[in-house]
DSSP file (Angstrom, degrees, kcal/mol; ACC not computed):
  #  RESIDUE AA STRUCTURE BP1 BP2  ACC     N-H-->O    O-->H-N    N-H-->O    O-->H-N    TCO  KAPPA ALPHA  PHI   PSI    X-CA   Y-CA   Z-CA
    1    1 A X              0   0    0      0, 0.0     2,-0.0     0, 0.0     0, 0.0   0.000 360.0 360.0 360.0 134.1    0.0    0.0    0.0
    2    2 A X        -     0   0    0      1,-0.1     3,-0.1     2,-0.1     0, 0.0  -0.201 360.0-161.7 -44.3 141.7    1.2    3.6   -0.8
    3    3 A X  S    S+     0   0    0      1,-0.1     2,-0.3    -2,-0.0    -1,-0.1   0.201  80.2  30.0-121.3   6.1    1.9    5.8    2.3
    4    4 A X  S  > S-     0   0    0      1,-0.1     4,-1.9     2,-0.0    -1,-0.1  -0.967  74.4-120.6-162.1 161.4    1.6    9.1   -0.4
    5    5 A X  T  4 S+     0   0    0     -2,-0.3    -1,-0.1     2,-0.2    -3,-0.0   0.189 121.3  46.1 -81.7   4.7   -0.1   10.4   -3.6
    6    6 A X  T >> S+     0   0    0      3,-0.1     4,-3.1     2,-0.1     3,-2.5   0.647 105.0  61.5-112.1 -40.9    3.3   10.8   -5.1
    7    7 A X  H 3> S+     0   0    0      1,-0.3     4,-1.7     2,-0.2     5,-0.2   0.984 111.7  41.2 -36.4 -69.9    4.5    7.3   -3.7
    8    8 A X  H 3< S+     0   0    0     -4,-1.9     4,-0.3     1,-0.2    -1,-0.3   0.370 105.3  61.6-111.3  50.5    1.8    5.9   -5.9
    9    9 A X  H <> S+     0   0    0     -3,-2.5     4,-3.0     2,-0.1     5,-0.4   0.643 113.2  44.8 -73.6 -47.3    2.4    8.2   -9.1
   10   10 A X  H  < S+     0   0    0     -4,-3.1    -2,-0.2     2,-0.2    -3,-0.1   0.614 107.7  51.4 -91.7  -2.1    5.6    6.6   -9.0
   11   11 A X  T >X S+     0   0    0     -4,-1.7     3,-6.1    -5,-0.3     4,-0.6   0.648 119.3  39.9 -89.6 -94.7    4.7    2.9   -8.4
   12   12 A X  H >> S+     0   0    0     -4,-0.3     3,-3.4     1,-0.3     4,-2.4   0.645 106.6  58.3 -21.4 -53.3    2.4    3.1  -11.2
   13   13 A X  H 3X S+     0   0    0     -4,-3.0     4,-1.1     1,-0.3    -1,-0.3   0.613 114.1  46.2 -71.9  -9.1    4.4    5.3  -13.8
   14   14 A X  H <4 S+     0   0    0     -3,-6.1    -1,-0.3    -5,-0.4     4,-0.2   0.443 106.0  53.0-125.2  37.9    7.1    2.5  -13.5
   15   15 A X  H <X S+     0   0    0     -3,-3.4     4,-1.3    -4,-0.6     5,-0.3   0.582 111.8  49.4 -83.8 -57.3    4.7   -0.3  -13.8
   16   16 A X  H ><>S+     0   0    0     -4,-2.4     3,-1.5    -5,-0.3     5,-0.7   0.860 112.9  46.4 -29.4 -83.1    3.6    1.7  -17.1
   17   17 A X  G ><5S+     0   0    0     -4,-1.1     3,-2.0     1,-0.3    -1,-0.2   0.740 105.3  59.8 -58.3 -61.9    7.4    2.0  -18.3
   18   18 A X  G 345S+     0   0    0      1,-0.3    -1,-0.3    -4,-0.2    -2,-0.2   0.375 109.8  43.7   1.7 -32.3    8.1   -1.7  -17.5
   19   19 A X  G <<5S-     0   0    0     -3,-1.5    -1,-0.3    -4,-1.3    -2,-0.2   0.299 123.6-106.2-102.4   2.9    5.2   -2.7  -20.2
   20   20 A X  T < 5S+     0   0    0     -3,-2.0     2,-0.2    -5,-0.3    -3,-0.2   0.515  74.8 127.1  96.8  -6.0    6.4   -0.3  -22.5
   21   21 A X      < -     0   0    0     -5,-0.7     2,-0.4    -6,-0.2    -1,-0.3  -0.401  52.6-119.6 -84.8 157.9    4.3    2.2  -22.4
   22   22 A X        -     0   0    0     -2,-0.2     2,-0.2    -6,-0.1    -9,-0.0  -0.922  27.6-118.4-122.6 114.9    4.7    6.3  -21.9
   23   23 A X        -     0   0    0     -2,-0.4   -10,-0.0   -10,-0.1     0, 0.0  -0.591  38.6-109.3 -66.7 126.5    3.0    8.5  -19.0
   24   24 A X        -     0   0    0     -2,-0.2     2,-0.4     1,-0.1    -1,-0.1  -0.014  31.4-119.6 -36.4 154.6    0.6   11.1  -20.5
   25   25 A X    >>  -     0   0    0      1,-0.0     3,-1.1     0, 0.0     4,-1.1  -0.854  32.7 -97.5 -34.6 112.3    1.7   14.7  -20.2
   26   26 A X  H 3> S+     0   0    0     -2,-0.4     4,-2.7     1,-0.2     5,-0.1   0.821 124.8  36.4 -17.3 -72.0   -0.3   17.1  -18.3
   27   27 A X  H 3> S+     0   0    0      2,-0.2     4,-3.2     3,-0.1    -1,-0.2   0.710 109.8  50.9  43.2-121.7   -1.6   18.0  -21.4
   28   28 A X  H <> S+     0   0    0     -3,-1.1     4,-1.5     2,-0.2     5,-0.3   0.997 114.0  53.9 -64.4 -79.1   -2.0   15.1  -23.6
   29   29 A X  H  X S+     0   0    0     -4,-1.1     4,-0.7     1,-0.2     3,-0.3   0.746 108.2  48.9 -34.5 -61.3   -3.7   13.9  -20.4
   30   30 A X  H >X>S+     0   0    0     -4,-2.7     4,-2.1    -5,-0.2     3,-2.0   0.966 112.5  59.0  -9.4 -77.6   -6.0   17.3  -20.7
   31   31 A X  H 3<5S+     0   0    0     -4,-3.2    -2,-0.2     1,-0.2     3,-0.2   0.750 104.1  40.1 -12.0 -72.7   -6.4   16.3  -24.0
   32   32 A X  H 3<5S+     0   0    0     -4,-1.5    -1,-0.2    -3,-0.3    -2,-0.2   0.264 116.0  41.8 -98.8  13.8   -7.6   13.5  -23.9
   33   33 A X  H <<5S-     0   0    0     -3,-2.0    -1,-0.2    -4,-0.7    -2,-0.2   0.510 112.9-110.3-117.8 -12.3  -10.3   13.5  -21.0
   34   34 A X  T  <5 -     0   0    0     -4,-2.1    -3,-0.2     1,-0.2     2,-0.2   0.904  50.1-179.5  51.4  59.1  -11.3   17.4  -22.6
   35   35 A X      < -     0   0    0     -5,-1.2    -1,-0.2    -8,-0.1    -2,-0.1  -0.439  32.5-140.5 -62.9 136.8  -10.1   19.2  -19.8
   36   36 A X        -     0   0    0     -2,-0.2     3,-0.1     2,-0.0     5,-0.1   0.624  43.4-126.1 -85.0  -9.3  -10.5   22.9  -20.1
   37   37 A X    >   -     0   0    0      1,-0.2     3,-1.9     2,-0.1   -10,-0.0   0.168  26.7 -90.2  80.7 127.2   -6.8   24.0  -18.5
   38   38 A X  G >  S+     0   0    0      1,-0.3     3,-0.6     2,-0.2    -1,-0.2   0.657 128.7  58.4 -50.2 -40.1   -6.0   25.9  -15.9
   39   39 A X  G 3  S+     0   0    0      1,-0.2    -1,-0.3    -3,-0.1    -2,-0.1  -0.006 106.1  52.6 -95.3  28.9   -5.7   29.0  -18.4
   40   40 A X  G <  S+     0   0    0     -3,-1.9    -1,-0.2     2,-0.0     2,-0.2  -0.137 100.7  71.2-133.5  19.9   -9.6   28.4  -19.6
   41   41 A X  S <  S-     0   0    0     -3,-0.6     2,-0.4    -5,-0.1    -3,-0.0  -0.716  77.1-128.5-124.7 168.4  -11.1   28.4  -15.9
   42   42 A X              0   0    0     -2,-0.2    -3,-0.0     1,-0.1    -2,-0.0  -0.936 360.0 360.0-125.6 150.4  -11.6   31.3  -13.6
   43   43 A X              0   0    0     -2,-0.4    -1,-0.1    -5,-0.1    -5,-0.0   0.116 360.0 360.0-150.4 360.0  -10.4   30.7  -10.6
């Protein structure tokens, strides 16, 4: 079990690399859920 939210960013993102695969971008991640972005919100 993870003792942090960064602990398991980083468990995961090297399960991900280890199959071969590439972690989204902030971004790309935006992107692709159709997130409006920090610079499309008021806030």
């Amino acid at each position: 079990m993870a003792k942090s939210n960064a602990e398991q960013v980083s468990k995961i993102r090297g399960i991900i690399e280890a199959l071969g695969q590439t972690v989204a971008t902030p971004a790309e991640a935006r992107a692709r859920l159709a997130l409006k972005g920090t610079d499309n919100v008021r806030f």
